[in-house]
C-alpha positions in Angstrom: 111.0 86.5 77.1 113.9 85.0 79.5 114.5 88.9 80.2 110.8 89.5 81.3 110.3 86.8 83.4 113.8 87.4 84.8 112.4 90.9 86.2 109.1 89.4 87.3 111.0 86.8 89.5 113.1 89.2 90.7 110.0 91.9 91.3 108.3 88.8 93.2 110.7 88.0 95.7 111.5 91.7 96.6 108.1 92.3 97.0 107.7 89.2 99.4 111.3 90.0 101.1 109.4 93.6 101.8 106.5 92.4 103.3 108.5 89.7 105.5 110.6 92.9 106.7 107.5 94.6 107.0 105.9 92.0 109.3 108.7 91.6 111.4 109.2 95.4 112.3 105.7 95.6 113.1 105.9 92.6 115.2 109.1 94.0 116.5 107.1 97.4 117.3 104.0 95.9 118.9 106.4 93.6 121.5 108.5 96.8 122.4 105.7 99.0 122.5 103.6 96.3 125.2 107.4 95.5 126.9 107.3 99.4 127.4 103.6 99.3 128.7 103.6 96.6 131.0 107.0 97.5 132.9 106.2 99.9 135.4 108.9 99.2 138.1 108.8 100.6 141.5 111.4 103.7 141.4 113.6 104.3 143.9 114.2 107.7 145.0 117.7 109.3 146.8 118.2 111.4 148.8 118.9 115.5 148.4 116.8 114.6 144.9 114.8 117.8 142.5 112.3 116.6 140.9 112.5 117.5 137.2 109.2 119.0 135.2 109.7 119.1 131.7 106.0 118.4 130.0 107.1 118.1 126.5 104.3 115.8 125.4 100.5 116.7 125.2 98.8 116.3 128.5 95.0 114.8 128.6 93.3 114.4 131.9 94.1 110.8 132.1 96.8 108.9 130.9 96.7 105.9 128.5 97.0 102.7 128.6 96.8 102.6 124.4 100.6 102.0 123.7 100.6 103.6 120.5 100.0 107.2 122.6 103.3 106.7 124.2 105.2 105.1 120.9 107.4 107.7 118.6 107.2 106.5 115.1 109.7 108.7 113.7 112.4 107.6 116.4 111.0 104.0 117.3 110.8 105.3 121.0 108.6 105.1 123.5 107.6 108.8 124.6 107.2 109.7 127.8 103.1 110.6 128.4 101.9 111.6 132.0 98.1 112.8 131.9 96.8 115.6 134.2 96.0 113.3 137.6 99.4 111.8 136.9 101.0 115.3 137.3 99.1 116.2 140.8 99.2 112.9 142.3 103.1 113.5 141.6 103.4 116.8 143.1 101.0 116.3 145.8 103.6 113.0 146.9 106.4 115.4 146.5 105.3 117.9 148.7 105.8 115.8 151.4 108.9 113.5 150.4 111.6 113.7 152.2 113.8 113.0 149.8 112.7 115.8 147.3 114.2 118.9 148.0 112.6 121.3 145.1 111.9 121.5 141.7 113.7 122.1 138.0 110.7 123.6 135.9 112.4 123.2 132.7 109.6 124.1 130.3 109.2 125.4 126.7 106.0 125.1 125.6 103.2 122.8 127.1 100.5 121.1 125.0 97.4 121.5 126.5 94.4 123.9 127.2 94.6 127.0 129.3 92.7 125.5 132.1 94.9 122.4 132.5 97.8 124.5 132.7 96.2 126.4 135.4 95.7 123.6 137.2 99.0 122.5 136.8 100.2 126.1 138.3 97.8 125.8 141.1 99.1 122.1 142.0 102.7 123.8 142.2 101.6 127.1 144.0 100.2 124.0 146.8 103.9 122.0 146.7 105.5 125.7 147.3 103.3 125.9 150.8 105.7 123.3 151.5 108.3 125.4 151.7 110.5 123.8 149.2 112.3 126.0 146.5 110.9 125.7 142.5 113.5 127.4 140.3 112.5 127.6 136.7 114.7 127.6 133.6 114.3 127.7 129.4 116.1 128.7 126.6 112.9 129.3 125.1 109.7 130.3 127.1 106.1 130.4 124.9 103.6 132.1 126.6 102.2 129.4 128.1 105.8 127.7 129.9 106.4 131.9 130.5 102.7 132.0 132.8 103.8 128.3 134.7 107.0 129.3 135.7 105.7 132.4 137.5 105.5 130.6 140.1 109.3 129.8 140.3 111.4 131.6 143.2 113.4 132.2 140.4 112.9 132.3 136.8 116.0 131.9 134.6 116.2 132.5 131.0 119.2 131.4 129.1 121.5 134.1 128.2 121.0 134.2 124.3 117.4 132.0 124.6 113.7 133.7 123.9 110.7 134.5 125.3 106.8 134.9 124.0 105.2 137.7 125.8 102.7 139.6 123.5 99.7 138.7 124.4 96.9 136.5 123.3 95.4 135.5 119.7 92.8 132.9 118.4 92.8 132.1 114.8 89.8 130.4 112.4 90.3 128.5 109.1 87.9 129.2 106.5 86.9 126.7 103.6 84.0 128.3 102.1 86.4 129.6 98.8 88.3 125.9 99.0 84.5 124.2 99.0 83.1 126.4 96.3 86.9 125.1 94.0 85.8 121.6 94.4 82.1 122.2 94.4 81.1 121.5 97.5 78.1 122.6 98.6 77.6 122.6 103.0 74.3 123.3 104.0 73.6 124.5 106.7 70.8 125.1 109.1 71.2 126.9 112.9 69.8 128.2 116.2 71.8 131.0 117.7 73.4 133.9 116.3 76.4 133.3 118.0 76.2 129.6 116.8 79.6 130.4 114.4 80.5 126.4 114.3 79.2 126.6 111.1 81.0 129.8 109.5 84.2 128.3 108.7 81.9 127.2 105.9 80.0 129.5 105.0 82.0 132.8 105.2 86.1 134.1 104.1 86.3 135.6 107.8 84.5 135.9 111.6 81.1 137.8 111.6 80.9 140.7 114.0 78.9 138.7 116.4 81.9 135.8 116.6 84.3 138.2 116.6 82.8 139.7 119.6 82.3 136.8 121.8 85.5 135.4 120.9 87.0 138.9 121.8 85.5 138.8 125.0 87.2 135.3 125.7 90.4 135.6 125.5 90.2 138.9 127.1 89.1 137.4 130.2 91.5 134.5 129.8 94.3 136.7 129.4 93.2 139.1 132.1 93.1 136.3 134.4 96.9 135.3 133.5 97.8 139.2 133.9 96.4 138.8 137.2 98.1 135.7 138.2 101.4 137.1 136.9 101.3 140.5 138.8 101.1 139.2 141.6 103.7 136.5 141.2 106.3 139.0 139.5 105.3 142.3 141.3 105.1 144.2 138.1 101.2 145.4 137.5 98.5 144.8 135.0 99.3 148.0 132.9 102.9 147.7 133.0 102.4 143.9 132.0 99.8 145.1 129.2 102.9 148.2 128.0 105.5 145.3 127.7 102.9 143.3 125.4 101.7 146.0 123.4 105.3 147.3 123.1 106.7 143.7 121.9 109.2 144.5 124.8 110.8 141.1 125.1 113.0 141.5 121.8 116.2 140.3 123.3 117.0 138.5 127.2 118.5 141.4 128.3 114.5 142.6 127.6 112.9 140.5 130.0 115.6 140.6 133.0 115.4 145.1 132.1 111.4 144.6 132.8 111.5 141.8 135.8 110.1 139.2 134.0 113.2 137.0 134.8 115.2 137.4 137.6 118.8 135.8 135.8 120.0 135.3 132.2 122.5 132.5 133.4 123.3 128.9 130.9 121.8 125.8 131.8 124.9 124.2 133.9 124.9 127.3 136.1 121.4 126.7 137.2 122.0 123.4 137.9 124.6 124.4 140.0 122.3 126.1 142.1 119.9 123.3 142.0 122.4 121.4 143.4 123.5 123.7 146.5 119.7 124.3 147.5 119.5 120.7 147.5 122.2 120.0 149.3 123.7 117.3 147.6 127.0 116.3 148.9 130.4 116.9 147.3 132.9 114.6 146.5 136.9 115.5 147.9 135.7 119.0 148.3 134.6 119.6 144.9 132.4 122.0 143.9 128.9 121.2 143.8 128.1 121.4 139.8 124.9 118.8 139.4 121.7 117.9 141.7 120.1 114.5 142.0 117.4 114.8 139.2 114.8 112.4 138.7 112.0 113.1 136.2 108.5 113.7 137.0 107.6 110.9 134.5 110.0 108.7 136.7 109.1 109.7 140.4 104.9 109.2 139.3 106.3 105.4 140.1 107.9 106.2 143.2 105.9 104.6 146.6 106.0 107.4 148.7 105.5 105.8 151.7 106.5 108.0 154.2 104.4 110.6 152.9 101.3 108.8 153.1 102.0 107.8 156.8 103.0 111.2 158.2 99.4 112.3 156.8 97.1 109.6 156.5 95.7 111.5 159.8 94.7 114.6 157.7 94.6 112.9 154.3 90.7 112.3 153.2 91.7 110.5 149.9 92.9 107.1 152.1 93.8 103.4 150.2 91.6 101.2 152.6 88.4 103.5 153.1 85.0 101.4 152.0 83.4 104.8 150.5 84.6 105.7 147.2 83.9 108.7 144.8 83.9 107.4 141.5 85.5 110.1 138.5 84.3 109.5 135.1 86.0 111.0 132.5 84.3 112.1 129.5 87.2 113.4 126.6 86.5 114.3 123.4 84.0 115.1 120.4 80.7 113.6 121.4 79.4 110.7 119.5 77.3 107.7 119.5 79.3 104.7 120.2 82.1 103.6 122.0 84.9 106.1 122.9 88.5 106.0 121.5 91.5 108.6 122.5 90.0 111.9 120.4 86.1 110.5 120.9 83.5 110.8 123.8 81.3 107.9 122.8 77.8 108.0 125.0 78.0 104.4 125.4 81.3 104.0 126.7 80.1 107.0 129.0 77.0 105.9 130.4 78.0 102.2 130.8 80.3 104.3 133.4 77.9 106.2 134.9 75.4 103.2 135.5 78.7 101.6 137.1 79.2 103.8 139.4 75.3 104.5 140.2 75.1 100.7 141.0 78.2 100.5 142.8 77.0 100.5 146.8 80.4 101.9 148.1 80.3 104.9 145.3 78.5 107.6 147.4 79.2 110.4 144.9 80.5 110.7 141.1 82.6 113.6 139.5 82.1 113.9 136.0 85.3 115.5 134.6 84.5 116.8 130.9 87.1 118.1 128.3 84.5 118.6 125.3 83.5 120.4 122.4 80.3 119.3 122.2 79.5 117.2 119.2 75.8 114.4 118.7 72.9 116.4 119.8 71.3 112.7 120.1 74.5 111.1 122.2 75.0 114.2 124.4 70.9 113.7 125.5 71.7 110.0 126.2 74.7 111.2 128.3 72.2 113.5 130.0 69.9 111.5 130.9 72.0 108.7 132.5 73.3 112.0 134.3 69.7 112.6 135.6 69.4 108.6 136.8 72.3 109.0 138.9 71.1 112.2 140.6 68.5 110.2 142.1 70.6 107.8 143.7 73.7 109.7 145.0 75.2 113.8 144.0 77.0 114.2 140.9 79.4 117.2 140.5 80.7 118.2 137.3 84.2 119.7 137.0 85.2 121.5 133.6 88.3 121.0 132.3 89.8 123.2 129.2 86.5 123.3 127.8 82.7 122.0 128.3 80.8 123.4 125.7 77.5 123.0 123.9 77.0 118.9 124.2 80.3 119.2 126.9 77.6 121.5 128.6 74.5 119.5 127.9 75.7 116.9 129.7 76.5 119.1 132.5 73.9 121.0 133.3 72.1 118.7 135.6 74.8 118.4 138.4 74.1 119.4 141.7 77.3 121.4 141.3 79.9 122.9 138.5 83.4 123.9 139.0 84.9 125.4 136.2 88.6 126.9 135.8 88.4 131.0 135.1 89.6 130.2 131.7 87.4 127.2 130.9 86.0 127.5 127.7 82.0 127.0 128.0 78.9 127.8 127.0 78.1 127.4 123.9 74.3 126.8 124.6 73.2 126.4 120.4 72.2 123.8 117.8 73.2 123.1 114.1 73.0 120.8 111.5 75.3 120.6 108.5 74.7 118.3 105.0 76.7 118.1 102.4 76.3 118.2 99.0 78.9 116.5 96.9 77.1 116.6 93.6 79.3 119.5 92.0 82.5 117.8 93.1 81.0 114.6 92.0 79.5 115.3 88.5 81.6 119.1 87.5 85.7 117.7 88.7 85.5 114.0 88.8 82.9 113.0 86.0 80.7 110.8 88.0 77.1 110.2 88.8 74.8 108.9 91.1 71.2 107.5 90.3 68.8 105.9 92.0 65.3 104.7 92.3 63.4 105.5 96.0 59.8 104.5 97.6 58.7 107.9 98.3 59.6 111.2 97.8 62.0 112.0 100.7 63.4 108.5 100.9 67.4 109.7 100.6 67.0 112.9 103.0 70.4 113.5 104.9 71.3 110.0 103.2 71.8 110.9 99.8 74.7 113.2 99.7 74.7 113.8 95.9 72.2 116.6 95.3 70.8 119.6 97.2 67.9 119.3 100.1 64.8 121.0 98.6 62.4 123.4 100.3 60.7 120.7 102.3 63.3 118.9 103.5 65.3 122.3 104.9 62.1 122.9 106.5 61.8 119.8 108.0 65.3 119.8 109.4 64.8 123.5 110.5 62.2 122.2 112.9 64.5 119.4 114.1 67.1 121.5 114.6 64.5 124.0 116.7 62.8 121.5 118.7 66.1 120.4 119.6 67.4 123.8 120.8 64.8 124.0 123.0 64.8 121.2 124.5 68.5 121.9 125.3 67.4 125.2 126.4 64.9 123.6 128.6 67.1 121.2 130.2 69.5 123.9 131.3 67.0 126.4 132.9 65.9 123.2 135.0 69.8 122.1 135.9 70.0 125.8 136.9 67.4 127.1 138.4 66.7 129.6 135.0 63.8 130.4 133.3 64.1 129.3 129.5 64.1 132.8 128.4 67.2 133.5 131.2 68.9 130.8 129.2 68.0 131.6 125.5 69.6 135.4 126.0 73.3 134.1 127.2 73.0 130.9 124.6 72.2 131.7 121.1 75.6 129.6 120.4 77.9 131.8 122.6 81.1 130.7 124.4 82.7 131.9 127.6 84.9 131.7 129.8 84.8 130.3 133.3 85.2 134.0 135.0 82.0 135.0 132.8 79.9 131.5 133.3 79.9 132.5 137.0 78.4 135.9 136.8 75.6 134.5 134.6 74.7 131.5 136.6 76.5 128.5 133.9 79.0 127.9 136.7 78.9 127.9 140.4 82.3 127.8 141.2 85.9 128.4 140.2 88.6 125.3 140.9 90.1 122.0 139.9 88.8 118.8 140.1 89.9 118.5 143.6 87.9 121.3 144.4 85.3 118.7 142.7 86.2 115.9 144.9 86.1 117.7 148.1 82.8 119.8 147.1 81.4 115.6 145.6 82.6 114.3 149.3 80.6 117.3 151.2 77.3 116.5 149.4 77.9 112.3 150.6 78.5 113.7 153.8 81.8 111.3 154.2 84.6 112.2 155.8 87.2 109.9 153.8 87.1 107.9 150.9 89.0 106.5 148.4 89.0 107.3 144.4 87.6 104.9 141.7 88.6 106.1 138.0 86.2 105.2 135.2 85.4 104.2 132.6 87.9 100.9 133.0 91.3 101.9 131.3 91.9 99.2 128.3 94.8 96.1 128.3 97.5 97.3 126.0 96.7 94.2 123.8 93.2 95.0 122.9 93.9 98.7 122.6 96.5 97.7 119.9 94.3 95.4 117.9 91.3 98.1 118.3 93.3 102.0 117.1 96.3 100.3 115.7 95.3 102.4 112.0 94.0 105.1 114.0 96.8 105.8 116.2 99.3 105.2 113.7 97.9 107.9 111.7 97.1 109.9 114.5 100.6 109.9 115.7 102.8 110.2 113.1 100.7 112.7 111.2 100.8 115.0 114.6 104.6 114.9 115.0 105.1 115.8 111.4 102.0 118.9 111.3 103.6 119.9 114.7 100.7 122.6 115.6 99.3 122.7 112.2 97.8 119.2 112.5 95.1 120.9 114.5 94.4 123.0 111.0 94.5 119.5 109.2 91.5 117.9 111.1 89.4 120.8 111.3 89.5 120.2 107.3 89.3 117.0 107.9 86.2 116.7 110.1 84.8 119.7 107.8 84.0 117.1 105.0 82.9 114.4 107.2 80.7 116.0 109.7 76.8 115.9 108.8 73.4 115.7 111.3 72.5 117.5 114.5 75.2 119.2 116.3 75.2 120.5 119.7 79.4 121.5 119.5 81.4 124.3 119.9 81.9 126.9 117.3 85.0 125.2 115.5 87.9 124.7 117.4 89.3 127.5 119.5 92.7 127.4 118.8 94.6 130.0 121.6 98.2 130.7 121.1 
């Protein structure tokens, strides 16, 4: 007995000494994680400097303020995270600093959508009109990194490094054989034969109509790349099409043999260069061997002033203007609710639409959407605050990576789209998905679930534990109907359509920004400064100054709000690397149920 309670002491006090530890490194965590946050110090820039582009973390259109997005909880680091206006606000400041003399692109791979990377490429094909060099240089390029740093005077590759360069591919999970194992039944009930969200569930590969549309995407996506890179490498289409084809790029000595590269040379011989372009000054006649680099996460901190004075003249965008363009940015898989970092809640949303509607000295908003789709129900609310604002001042949409189905419901009713030529959109289809976990329930686990109701259909769409009958998938089948044409509706309206214009390019079918313009989705290709200047035209001001929205979150309350969330979120995505994306497809598989206006699945381009 002394034995016994001997281990159960001793079990006792390592338990508590565990969860004292465990306090105190969370505690320890938290204060480093809101030190990091709140100390954004003015940097100071020297002379002869090259700004240095890395982009090894994902880029969003806006940065956070949630610390855990910029915490590494394998290395107990802060990471460092620059979103998409970050980036351009950067590069447009460096254009016209003195002090920077060019850029290191010094990319591998970059984590996000095909349009924000075009952006990015577009934001450095402006810095190069400054005339200031941009050499690029990897030891391993991915297609992606390969496509920005076209636009490089020169494009390096290290001497025994690697390079991506066969062409484009987008994969789907299935589940319906891994459902079926644990008896789980998804049914399922559509508008739109191209409406394929739902086939990851019902099907063991793409039907001919996905395969088709999805063909058609990343065809023109990739044609546009091709485009881009002909004419910043000289080398044409076909040639560029052989090399793919051919898997040409085997070895380096591959891609400097077909001009892809202009040097095989190791990293300290590139920044050798760097440093003599910059013209960074030798000590005792040495030879010049490193530039002055400053990262690009660094320098967003930088004040820039003399840049702003030399062209506040010509600059629209000025600190002190009265008039202001308010950009909302709606991120995410629609819901109801408020909105969190992988969620585009509708309240969160309109409560910054009605902001800027009311606000006097907002003469135009630009809604900026990166979307799926998701809520049939929270997209309409989005909508319609959409249509409220119209009546007080313009609204212009620009598309980021991709607005489709809800992402495009709410965007219909602008006065004007911008999309990328490889925005992702479309997408115009309805579906509604409800499981039915009575097989897994009763056939693996052994349990039951009974009940006693009011009425006949008193646990429709609530009662997840046995199969809807006839009535009830008729009943849902006209929900799902009305719904789709309503949606149809809305967007012949927005556009100037007829409903039946609309039906024949929706049925549930995606494409690309290129395509959305030569069937009317789209009016035109560009950015969201395109957006801003095209938002500024329809005020009719002449300068103005930018109001983000909604209202970025204090560190503090975003910690006590996603803590579990981002933790997860996090930790889980470092480990996965890229096949976390695979792990909440599954994930949202089992949880998703109701009315959908979203995507089909999640286009996943490598």
């Amino acid at each position: 007995m002394k034995q016994f309670f001997k281990f159960m002491f001793a079990s006792m006090l390592g338990m508590t000494l565990t969860i004292i530890l465990g306090f105190l490194l969370i505690v320890g965590i938290i204060g480093s994680i809101v030190a990091s946050a709140g100390d954004n110090p003015i940097t100071y820039v020297s002379d002869n400097s090259v700004l240095h582009i890395e982009l090894k973390e994902e880029i969003k259109d806006r940065s956070s303020n949630n610390p855990f997005d910029n915490f590494d909880f394998n290395s107990f680091q802060t990471k460092e995270i620059l979103g998409m206006t970050d980036i351009k606000e950067s590069l447009e400041k460096a254009k016209t600093d003195d002090k920077i003399k060019g850029i290191f692109l010094n990319v591998t791979s970059v984590k996000t959508g095909m349009a924000n990377l075009e952006e990015i490429r577009r934001a450095l094909l402006d810095f190069k009109e400054s005339e200031k060099f941009i050499i690029a240089y990897s030891e391993v390029y991915s297609q992606g990194a390969y496509y920005l740093s076209t636009v490089a005077d020169k494009v390096y590759l290290n001497p025994v490094g690697e390079m991506s360069f066969q062409g484009l591919t987008s994969q789907i999970m299935f589940f319906k054989e891994a459902l079926e194992k644990l008896d789980i039944e998804m049914q399922v009930i559509r508008h739109g034969k191209f409406k394929s969200a739902v086939e990851p569930y019902l099907l063991n590969e793409m039907s001919p109509s996905n395969r088709k549309q999805i063909s058609t995407l990343i065809n023109s996506i990739w044609n546009d790349m091709l485009s881009n890179i002909s004419t910043a490498r000289s080398i044409s289409i076909a040639e560029l099409n052989r090399i793919a084809d051919d898997i040409a790029i085997r070895l380096p000595k591959d891609a400097l043999t077909n001009k892809l590269i202009d040097g095989l040379k190791y990293e300290d011989e590139v920044l050798a260069e760097l440093a003599n372009l910059a013209g960074t000054e030798a000590k005792n006649d040495e030879p010049l061997t490193k530039p002055k680099l400053i990262k690009l996460s660094k320098y967003k901190n930088a004040e820039g002033k003399e840049a702003k004075e030399e062209n506040e003249d010509d600059d629209a965008i000025k600190p002190n203007a009265k008039d202001k363009i308010a950009i909302i940015y709606a991120e995410g898989e629609i819901r109801s609710g408020k909105s969190n970092r992988d969620i585009l809640g509708s309240e969160t949303t309109v409560e910054a639409i009605e902001k800027a509607t009311k606000d006097k000295n907002v003469k135009a908003i630009v809604l900026r959407i990166n979307s799926p789709g998701g809520s049939a129900l929270a997209s309409d609310v989005m909508w319609r605050a959409i249509e409220l604002a119209k009546r007080e001042k313009p609204v212009v949409v620009s598309m980021g990576n991709l607005a489709a189905s809800g992402g495009y419901y709410i965007a219909c009713g602008a006065n004007k789209i911008f999309a990328q030529p490889t925005t992702i959109t479309g997408s115009i289809g309805v579906f509604g998905v409800v499981p039915n976990f009575k097989g897994l329930f009763n056939n693996k686990l052994g349990i039951y679930v009974d009940g006693v109701s009011t009425n006949k259909h008193s646990d429709m769409m609530i009662n997840q534990w046995r199969p809807l009958d006839d009535e009830e998938t008729s009943a849902i089948t006209e929900m799902v109907e009305a719904i789709y044409d309503d949606f149809i509706s809305k967007v012949a309206e927005g556009r100037g359509m007829t409903k039946a214009e609309v039906d024949s390019i929706g049925q549930g079918r995606v494409w690309s920004g290129v395509n959305a313009i030569e069937i009317g989705l789209v009016d035109e290709l560009g950015g969201l400064n395109d957006a801003i200047k095209s938002a500024a035209e329809l005020a009719n001001i002449d300068s103005y100054k930018i109001k983000e929205l909604p209202r970025k979150k204090d560190p503090i309350e975003q910690i006590m709000e996603d803590f579990s969330l981002e933790a997860k979120a996090m930790i889980l995505g470092d480990e996965l690397s890229r096949t976390y994306n695979y792990f909440k497809v599954f994930e949202e598989t089992t949880k998703r149920s109701g009315i959908m206006t979203r995507i089909p699945y999640d286009i996943i381009i490598h």
